[in-house]
C-alpha positions as CSV (number, residue, x, y, z in Angstrom):
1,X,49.9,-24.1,-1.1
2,X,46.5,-22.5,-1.5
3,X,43.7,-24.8,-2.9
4,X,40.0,-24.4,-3.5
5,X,38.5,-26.4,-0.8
6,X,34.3,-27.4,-1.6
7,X,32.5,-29.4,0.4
8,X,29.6,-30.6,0.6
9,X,26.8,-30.0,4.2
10,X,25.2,-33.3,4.5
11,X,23.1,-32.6,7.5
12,X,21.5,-28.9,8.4
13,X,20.2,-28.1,11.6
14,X,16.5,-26.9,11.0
15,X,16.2,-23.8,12.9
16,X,14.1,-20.4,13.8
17,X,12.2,-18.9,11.1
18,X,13.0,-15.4,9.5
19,X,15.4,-14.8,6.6
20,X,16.8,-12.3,4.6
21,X,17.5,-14.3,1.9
22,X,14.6,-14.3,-1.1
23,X,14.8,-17.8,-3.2
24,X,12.6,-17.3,-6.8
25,X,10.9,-20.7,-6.5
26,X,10.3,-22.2,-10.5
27,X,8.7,-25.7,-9.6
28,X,6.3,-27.2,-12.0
29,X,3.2,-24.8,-11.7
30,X,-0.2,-25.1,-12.6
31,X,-2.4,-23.2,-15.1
32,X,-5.0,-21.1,-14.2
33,X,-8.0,-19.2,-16.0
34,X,-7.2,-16.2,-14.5
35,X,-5.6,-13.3,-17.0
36,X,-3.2,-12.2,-14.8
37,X,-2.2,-14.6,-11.1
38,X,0.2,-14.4,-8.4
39,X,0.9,-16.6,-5.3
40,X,3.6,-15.1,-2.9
41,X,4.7,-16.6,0.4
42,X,5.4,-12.8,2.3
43,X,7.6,-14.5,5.0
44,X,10.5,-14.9,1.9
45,X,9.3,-12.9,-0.8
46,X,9.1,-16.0,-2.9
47,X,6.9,-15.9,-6.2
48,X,5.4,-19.2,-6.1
49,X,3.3,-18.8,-9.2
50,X,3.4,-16.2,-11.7
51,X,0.9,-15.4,-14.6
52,X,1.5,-11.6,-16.0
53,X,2.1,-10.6,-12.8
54,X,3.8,-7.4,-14.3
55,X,1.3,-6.7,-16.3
56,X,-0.8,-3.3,-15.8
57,X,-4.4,-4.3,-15.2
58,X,-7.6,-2.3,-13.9
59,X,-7.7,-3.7,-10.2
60,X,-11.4,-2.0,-9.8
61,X,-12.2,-2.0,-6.0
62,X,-9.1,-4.0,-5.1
63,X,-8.1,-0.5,-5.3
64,X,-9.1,-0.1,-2.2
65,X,-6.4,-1.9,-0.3
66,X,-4.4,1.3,-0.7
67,X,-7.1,3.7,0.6
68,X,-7.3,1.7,3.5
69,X,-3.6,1.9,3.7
70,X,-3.1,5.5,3.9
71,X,-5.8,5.6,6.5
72,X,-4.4,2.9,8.4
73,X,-1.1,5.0,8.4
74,X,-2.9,7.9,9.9
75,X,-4.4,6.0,12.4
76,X,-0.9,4.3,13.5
77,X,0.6,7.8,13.2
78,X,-1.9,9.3,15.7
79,X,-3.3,11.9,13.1
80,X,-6.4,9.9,13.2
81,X,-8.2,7.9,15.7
82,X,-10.9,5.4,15.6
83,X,-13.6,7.9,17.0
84,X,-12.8,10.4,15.0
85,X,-15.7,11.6,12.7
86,X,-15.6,12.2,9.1
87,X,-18.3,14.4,7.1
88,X,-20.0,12.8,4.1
89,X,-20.3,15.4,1.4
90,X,-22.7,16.1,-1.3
91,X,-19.9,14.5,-3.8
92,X,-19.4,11.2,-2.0
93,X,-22.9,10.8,-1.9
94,X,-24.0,11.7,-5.7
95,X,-20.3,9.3,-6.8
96,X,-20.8,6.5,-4.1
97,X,-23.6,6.5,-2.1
98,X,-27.0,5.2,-2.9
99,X,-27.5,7.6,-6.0
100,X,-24.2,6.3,-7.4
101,X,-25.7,2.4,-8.6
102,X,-22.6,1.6,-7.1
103,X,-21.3,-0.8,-4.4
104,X,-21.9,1.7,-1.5
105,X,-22.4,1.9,2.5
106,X,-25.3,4.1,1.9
107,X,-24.1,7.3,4.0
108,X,-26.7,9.6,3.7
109,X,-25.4,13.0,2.4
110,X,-24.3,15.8,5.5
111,X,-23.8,13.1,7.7
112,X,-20.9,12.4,10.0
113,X,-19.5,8.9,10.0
114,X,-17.0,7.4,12.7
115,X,-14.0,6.1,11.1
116,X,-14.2,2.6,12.3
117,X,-17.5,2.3,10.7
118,X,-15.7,3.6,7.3
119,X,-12.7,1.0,7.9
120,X,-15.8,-1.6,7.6
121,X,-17.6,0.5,5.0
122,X,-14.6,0.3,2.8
123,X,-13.6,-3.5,3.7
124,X,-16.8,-5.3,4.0
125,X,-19.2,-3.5,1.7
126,X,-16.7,-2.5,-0.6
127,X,-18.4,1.3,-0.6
128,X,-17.1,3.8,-3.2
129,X,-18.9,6.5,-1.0
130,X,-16.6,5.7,2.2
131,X,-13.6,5.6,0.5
132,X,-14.3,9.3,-0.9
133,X,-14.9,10.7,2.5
134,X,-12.0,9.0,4.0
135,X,-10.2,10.8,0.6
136,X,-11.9,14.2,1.1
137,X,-11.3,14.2,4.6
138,X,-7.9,13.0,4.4
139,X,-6.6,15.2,1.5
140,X,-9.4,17.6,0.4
141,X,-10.3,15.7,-2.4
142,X,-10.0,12.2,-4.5
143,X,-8.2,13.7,-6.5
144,X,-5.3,15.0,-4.1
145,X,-5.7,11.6,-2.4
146,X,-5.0,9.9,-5.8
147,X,-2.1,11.2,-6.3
148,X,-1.0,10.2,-2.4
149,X,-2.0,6.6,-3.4
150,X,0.2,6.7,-6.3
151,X,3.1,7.8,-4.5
152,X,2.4,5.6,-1.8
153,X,2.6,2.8,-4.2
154,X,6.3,4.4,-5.6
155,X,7.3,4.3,-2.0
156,X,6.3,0.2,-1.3
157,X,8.3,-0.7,-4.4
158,X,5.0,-0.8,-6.3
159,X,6.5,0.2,-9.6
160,X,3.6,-0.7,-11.9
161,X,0.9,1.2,-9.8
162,X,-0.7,4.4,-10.7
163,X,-4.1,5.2,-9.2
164,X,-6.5,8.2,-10.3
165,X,-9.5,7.6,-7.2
166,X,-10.3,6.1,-4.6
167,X,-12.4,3.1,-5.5
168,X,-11.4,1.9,-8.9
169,X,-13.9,3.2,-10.4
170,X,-13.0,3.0,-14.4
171,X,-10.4,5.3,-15.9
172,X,-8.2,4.8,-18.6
173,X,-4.9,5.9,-16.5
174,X,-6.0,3.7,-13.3
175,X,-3.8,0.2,-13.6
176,X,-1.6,-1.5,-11.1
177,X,-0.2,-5.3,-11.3
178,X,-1.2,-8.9,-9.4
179,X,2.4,-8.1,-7.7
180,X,1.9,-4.8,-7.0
181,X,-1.6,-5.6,-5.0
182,X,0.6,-9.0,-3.5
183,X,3.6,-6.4,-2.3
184,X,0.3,-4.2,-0.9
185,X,-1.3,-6.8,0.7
186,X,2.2,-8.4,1.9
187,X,2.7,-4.5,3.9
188,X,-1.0,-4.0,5.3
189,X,-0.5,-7.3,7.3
190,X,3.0,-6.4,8.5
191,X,2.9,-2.7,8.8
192,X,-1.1,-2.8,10.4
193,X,-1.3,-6.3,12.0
194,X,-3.9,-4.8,14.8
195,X,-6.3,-3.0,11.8
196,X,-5.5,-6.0,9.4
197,X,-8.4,-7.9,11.3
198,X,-11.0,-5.8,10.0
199,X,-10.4,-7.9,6.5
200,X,-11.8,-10.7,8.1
201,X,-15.2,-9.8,9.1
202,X,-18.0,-11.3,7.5
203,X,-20.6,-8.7,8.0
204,X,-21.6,-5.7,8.5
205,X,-24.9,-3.3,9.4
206,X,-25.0,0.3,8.9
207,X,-27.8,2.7,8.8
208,X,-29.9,-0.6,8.8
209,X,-28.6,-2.1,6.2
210,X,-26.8,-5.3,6.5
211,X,-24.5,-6.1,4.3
212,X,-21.9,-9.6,3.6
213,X,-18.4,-9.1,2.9
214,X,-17.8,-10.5,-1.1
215,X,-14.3,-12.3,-0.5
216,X,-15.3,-15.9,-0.8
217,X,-12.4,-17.3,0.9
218,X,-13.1,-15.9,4.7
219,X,-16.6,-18.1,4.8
220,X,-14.6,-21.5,4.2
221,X,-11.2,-21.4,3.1
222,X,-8.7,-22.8,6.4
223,X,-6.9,-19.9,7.7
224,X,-8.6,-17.0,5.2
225,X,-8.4,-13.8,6.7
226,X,-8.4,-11.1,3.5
227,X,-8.3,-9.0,1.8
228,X,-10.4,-7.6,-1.1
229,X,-12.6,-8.7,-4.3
230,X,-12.8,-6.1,-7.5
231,X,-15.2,-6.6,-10.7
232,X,-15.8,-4.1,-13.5
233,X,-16.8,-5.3,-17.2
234,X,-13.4,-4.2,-18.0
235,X,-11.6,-5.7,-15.3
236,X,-13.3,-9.2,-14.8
237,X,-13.8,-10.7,-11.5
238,X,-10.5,-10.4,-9.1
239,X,-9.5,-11.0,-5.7
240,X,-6.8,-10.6,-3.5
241,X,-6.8,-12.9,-1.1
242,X,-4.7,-14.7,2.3
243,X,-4.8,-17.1,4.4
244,X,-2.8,-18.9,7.5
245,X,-1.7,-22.4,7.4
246,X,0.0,-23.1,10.6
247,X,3.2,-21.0,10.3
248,X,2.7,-21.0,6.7
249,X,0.8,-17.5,5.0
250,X,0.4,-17.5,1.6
251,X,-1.1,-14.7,-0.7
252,X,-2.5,-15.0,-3.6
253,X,-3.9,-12.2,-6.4
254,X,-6.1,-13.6,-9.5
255,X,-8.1,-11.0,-12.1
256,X,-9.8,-11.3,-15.3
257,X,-11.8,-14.1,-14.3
258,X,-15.3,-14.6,-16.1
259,X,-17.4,-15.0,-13.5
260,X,-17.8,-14.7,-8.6
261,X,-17.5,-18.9,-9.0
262,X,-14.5,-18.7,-10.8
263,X,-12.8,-15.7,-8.6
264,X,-13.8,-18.5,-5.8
265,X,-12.8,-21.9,-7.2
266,X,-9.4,-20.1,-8.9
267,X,-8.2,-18.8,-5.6
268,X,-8.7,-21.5,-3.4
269,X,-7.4,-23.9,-5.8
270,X,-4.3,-22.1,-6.2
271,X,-3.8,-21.7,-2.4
272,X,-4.2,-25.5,-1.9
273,X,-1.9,-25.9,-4.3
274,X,0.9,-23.9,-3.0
275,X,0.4,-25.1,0.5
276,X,0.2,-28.6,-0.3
277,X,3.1,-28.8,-2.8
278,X,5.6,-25.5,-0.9
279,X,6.9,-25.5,2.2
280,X,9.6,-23.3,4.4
281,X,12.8,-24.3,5.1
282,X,15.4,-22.9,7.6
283,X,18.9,-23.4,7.4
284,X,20.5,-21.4,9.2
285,X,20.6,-18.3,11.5
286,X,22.3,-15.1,11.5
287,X,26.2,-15.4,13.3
288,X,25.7,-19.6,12.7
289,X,29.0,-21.4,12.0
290,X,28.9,-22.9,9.1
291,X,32.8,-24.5,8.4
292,X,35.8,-24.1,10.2
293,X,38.7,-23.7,8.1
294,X,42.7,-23.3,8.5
295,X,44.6,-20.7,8.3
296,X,47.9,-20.1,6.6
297,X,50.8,-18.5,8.8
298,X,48.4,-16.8,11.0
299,X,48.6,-16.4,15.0
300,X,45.5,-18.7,15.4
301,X,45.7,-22.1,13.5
302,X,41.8,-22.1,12.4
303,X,39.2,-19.4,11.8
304,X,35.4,-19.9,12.0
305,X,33.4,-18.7,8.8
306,X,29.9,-17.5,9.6
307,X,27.1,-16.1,7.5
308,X,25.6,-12.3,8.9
309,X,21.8,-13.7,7.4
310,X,19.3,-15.8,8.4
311,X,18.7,-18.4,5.4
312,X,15.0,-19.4,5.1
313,X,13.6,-20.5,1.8
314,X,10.6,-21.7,0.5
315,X,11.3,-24.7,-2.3
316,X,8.9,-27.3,-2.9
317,X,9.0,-30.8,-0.7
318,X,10.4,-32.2,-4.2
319,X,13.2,-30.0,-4.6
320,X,13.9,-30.0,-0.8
321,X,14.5,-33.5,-0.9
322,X,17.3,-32.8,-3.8
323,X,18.9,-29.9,-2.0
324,X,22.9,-29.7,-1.6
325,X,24.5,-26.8,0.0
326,X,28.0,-26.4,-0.2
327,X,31.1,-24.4,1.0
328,X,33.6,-23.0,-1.2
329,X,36.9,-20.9,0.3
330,X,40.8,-21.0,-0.7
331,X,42.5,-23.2,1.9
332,X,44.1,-22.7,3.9
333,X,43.0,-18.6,4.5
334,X,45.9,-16.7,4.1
335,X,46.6,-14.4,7.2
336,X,46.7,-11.7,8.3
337,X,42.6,-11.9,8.0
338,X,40.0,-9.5,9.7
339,X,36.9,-10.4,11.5
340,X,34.0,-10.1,8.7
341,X,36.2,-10.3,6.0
342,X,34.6,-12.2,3.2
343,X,36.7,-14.8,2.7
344,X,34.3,-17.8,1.0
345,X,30.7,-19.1,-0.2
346,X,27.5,-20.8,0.7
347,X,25.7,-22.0,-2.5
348,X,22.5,-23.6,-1.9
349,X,21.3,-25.7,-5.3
350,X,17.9,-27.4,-5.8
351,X,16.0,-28.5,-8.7
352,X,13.7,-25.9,-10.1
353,X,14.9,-23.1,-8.3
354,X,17.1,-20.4,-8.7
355,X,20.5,-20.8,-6.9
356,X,21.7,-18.4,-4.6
357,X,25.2,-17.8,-2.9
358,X,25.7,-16.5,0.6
359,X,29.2,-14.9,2.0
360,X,30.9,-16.5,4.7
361,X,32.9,-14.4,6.5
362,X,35.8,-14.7,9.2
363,X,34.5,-14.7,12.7
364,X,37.7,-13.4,14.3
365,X,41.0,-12.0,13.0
366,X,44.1,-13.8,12.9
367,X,47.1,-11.9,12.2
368,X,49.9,-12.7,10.3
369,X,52.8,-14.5,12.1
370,X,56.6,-12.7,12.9
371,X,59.3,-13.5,11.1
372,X,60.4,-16.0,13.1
373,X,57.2,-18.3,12.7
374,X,56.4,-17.8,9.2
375,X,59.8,-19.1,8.9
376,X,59.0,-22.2,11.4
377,X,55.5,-22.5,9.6
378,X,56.9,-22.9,6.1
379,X,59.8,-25.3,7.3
380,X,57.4,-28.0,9.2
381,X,55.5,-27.5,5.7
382,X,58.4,-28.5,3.9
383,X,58.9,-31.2,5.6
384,X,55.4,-32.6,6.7
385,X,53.1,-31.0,4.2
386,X,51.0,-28.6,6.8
387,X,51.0,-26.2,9.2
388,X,50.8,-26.9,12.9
């Protein structure tokens, strides 16, 4: 009586974007010089392209996403405000200020800084010495703030992540992964969206000194707006970097490059890539019928079977065109059945991507028939093969 009814949905409305459901994209990718690569799209969670991105790596001043991300979190909590004034200390002046040799905003020592000039410090000249007042004055000292950093990172689902200062300054124990600063930067632009556009200002003057910011995407790139470069001898040339396409945001990580050009060249080419070859797709929305199906010896003759998720995937344009989605449930349902009770399956296939299956569940209940009309029910199936 009960068969296994798949079929086959030929035509898909195109609807709202937003999804719960994360599609692991493995299309044809290209090869890159960088040591360790990843390109994201933050709106699924799809890993576009993937290079080592596990790998532990020095991130060197792409550390810095996550000091600005604890300071951002005390601005949005209301512990800090923009106005507010931090003191430079001896210490942030002798490790990153002007004695340091390092990249640095050049705070002069005893001085009080507002903090929206260290938010620029931080992002645009990339200086060690305003990320270790914003540490000192946020924790007591780089070292405590460290250690906040690290379990930031735990707390984001950055499992590869553990940070020893500030500014990624060189140290043995200081690594995180392309992911790990992908997850970070997928978090600053949701979590901060009002202090994420400090990443893409070009300049900025302090104490008279003018500085450029050193991500190569925000001068040129369509729709760059972040996030942060890194270099040390150990840890090559790196850059996290995003930009906006329309609708479309992609972010990308690349390190262990050779040289600035190739930190430039690497990431753009990569983001052309996945926005030229990638795309988003929605299929349907949370509560959307998908199938109606009928029901065995139940007070209603049908039952509608919906999905509790909005299904939005990126695939590339190639596999898209190659896409079946399909419905598979016993048929007909056996009542009695109760309103978001699982009672089939959504499978969405595509070349060179992983397949994933989506519960459909009953929209209402139906109950199970008296005696009386199971007995009418199985004699009309008896004698003309259905029910109803």
């Amino acid at each position: 009586m009960n068969n296994i009814l798949k079929s086959t949905l030929t035509s898909l409305s195109v609807l709202a974007l937003s999804s719960f459901v994360v599609v692991v994209a493995t299309a044809e990718v290209i090869d890159t010089k960088a040591r360790e690569a990843i390109l994201i799209d933050p709106s699924t969670g799809t890993v576009i392209l993937n290079k080592n991105a596990d790998e532990q790596m020095p991130p060197a001043s792409m550390s810095k996403l996550m000091t600005a991300y604890l300071l951002f979190e005390s601005i949005n909590d209301g512990r800090v405000s923009l106005d507010d004034k931090f003191r430079v200390s001896e210490n942030a002046w002798r490790k990153g200020g002007a004695a340091s040799g390092s990249s640095t905003m050049f705070l002069p020592p005893k001085s009080e800084v507002r903090v929206e000039d260290l938010i620029r410090g931080i992002i645009v000249q990339s200086g060690n010495d305003a990320c270790i007042v914003v540490a000192e004055s946020l924790a007591g000292s780089e070292e405590a703030f460290a250690r906040r950093m690290t379990d930031k990172a735990q707390e984001l689902g950055m499992t590869g992540s553990n940070f020893m200062n500030a500014t990624g300054w060189p140290h043995s124990e200081h690594r995180t992964t392309a992911r790990d600063l992908a997850t970070l930067s997928t978090r600053i632009i949701q979590d901060f969206p009002e202090l994420f556009s400090f990443y893409s200002e070009r300049v900025f003057t302090y104490n008279g000194i003018r500085q450029s910011n050193r991500n190569p995407l925000i001068y040129g790139y369509a729709g760059a707006d972040g996030m942060k470069t890194g270099h040390t001898s150990e840890a090559g040339y790196g850059l996290t970097g995003t930009a906006k396409q329309g609708d479309r945001r992609l972010i990308v990580v690349v390190n262990g490059l050779k040289s600035s050009k190739d930190r430039a060249s690497e990431s753009a080419r990569i983001l052309d890539w996945g926005f030229r070859e990638f795309n988003n797709y929605s299929l349907f929305k949370a509560g959307d019928t998908v199938e109606i199906a009928p029901v065995w010896l139940g007070t209603k003759p049908t039952v509608a079977l919906k999905i509790d998720r909005d299904v939005h995937l990126t695939m590339s344009r190639k596999s898209r065109r190659a896409m079946k989605v399909t419905v598979e449930y016993q048929s007909p349902i056996s009542a009695p059945i109760t309103a978001g009770q699982s009672v089939g399956t959504l499978t969405i296939e595509a070349p060179d991507f992983e397949t994933i299956e989506v519960p459909l569940l009953a929209a209402t209940d139906s109950q199970q028939l008296g005696m009386v009309g199971r007995l009418g029910a199985a004699l009309e199936f008896l004698l003309w093969g259905q029910q109803g």
